[in-house]
C-alpha positions in Angstrom: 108.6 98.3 98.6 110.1 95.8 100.8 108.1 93.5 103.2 109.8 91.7 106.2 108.4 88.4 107.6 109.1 85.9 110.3 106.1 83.8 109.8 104.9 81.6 106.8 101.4 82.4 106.5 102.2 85.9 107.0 104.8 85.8 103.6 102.5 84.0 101.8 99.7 86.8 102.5 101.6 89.5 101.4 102.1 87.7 98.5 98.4 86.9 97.5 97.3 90.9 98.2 99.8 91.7 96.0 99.2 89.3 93.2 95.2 90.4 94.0 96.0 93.6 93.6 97.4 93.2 90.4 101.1 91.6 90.1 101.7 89.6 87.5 104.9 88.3 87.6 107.3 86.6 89.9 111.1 85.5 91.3 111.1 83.7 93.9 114.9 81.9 95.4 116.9 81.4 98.6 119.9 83.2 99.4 122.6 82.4 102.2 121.6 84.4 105.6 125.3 85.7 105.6 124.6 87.5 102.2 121.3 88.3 102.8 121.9 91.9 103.5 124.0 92.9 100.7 121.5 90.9 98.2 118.5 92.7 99.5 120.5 96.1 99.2 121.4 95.4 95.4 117.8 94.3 94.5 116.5 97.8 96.2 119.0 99.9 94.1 118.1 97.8 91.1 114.5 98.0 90.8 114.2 101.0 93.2 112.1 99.6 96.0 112.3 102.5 98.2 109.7 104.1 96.2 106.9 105.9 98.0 103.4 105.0 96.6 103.1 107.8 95.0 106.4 107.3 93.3 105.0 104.1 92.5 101.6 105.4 90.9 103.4 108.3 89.0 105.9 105.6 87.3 103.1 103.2 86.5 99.9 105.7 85.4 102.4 108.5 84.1 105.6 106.7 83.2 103.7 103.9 82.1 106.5 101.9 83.4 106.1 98.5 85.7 107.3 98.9 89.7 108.5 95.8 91.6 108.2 94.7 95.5 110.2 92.4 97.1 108.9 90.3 100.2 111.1 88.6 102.4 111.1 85.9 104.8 113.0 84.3 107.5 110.6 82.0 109.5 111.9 79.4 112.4 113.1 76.7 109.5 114.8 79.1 107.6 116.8 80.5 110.2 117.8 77.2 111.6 118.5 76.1 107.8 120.2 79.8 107.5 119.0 80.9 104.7 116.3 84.1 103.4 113.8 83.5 101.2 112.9 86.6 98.5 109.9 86.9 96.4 110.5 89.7 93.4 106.4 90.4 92.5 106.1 92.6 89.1 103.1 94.8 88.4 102.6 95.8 84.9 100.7 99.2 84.8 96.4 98.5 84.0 96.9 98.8 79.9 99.8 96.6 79.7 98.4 93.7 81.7 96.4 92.5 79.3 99.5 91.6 76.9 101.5 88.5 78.0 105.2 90.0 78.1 108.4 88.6 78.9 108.9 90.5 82.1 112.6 90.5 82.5 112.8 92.3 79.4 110.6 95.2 80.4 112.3 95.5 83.5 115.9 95.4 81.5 114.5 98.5 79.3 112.5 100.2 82.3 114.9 100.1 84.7 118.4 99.9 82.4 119.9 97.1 83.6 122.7 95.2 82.5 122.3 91.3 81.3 123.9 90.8 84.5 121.7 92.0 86.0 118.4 90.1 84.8 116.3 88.2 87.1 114.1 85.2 85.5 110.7 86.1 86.0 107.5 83.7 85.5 103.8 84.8 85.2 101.4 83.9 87.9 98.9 82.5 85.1 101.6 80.2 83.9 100.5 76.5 85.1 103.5 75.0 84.3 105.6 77.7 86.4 103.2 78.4 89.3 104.7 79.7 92.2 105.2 77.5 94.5 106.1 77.9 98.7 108.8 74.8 99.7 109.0 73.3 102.6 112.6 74.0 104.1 115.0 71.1 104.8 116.0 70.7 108.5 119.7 70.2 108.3 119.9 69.8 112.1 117.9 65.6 111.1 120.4 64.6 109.1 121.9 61.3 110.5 125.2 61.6 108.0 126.8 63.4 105.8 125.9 61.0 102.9 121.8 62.2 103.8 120.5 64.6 101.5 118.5 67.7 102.3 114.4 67.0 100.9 111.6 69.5 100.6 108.6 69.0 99.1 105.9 72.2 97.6 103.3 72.6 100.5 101.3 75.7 99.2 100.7 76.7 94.8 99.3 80.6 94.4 95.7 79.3 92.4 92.7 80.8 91.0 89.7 78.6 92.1 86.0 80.0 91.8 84.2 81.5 94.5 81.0 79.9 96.7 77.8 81.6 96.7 78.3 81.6 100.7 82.2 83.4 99.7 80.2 85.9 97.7 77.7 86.8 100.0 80.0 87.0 102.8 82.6 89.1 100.7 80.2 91.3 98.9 82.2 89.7 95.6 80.5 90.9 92.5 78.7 88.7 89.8 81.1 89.7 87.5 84.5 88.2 89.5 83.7 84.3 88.8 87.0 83.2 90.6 89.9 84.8 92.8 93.8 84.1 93.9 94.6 82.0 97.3 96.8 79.6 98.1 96.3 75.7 97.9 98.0 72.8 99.5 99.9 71.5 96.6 99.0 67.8 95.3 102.9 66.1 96.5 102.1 67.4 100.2 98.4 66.4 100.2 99.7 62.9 99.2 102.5 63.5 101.6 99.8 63.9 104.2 97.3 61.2 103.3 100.5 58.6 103.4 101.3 59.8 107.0 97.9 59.6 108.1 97.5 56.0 106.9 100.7 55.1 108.2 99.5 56.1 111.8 96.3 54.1 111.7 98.0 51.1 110.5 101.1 51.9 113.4 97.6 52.0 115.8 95.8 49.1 114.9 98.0 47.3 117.3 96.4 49.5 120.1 93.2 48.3 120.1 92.2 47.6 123.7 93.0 50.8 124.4 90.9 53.1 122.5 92.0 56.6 124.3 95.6 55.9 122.6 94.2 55.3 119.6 92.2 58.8 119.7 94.8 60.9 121.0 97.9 59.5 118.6 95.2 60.2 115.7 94.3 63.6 117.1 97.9 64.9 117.8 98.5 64.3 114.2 95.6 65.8 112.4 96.3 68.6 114.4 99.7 69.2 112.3 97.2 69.3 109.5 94.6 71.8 111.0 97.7 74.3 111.8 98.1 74.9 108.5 97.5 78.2 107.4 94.1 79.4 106.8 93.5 80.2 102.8 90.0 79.5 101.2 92.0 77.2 99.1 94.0 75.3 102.1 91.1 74.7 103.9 89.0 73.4 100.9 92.0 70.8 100.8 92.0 69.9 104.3 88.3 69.5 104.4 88.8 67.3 101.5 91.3 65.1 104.0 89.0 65.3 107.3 86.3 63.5 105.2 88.4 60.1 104.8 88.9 60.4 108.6 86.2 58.7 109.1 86.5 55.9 106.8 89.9 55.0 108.0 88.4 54.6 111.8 86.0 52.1 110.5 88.5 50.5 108.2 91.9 49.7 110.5 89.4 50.1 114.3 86.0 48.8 112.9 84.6 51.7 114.9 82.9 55.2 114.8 85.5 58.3 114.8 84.7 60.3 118.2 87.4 63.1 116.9 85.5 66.2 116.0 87.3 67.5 112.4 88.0 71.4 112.0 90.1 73.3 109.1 91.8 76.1 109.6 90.3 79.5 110.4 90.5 81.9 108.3 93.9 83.8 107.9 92.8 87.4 109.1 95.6 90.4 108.3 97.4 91.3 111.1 99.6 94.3 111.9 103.5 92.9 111.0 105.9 91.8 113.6 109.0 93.1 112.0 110.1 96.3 109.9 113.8 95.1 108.5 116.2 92.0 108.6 118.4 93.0 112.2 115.0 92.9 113.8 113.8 89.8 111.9 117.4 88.1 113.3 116.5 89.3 116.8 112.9 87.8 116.5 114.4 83.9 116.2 117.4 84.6 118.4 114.4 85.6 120.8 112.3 82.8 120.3 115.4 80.1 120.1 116.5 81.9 123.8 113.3 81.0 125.2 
């Protein structure tokens, strides 16, 4: 099946229910917006995505065969950036998940595809190839031509081991130590704890005038608490709130009055878009206003 998205935390969702629900496997790239369309078209003839579930079931269960979704994004940054970003997710029917496989090859013999036609796919359990979400380059702040375009990994898909309070809450059994979610990745955590200092050091020159100081610090924790809302993301961002409070005694050699939040919880909500034209019209929308 194919998933549209126009917003981050809503791409990365759909890829943790899937990868909860049993994919195993991914490819995730960038494609130019202006060949978007003919891309997505040869991926859905190639792996058949315009299955219906029961399609789906009957090739997994009776086929034993593996079926593949892709889920596609095109939030503010990529559209200004003009690109598409596509996750491939592979799930492996229940008796072959067990068996580490190399997934390409499996696909190249399910689906009888050429060489040509492969896509590099890495496991999810694979530490040294976990997927990643990246920020996207702004091309629009580049001061010359000589500038190149950076982005750094913001979000890594994890397993991490549920709370008693998750468990209760969840109704998760005994038996399921640890689940999926997304995590801020360690560059953008440093990332973030460098910008933070910076700011308190850029304020220490403010300090007669206390409300400047508050409101400078404020407006860029808030940044961080708009992050989006994963049991792992907001373990991470707790973990930053708590040296909050050492820098204001540190560079202001007073109490912090800000009150610290993380992120609520992301909760599943019905999708804004059904295909790519109306994706497009979603940020021409957005960019009129």
């Amino acid at each position: 099946m194919i998933y549209f998205c126009v917003k981050t935390d809503e791409f990365l969702a759909s890829i943790l229910d899937k990868v909860s629900l049993g994919a195993q496997y991914y490819c995730q790239f960038d494609v130019p917006l202006t060949k978007a369309e003919s891309i997505i078209e040869k991926l859905k003839k190639r792996y058949v995505l315009d299955q219906t579930a029961r399609q789906r079931n009957y090739r997994m269960q009776q086929k034993l065969m593996p079926v593949v979704d892709l889920v596609v994004l095109l939030n503010q940054s990529l559209y200004t950036a003009e690109k598409l970003r596509l996750c491939l997710l592979c799930t492996m029917p229940a008796e072959m998940r067990p068996i580490a496989l190399n997934c390409s090859e499996v696909l190249r013999s399910s689906y009888q595809l050429e060489k040509s036609e492969l896509d590099h796919f890495f496991s999810v359990l694979d530490r040294k190839n976990r997927l990643f979400y990246m920020s996207v380059a702004n091309p629009l702040l580049l001061k010359s031509a000589k500038d190149k375009l950076a982005s750094v990994p913001v979000y890594e898909l994890v397993q991490i081991p549920y709370t008693l309070e998750q468990r209760k809450q969840k109704n998760i059994p005994q038996n399921k130590a640890q689940g999926w979610t997304w995590r801020l990745h360690k560059e953008f955590m440093l990332l973030k704890k460098t910008q933070l200092t910076d700011v308190f050091k850029k304020q220490q020159q403010n300090q007669k005038n206390n409300p400047v100081q508050d409101e400078v610090i404020q407006k860029e924790l808030q940044k961080l608490w708009s992050l989006c809302g994963f049991r792992g993301v907001r373990h991470c961002i707790f973990d930053l709130n708590r040296n909050v409070p050492k820098w204001y005694i540190s560079y202001f050699n007073r109490k912090s009055p800000i009150e610290l939040i993380v992120p609520p919880y992301k909760i599943k909500s019905k999708r804004l878009v059904s295909n790519l034209n109306e994706a497009l019209k979603f940020h021409k929308y957005e960019v009129q206003t």
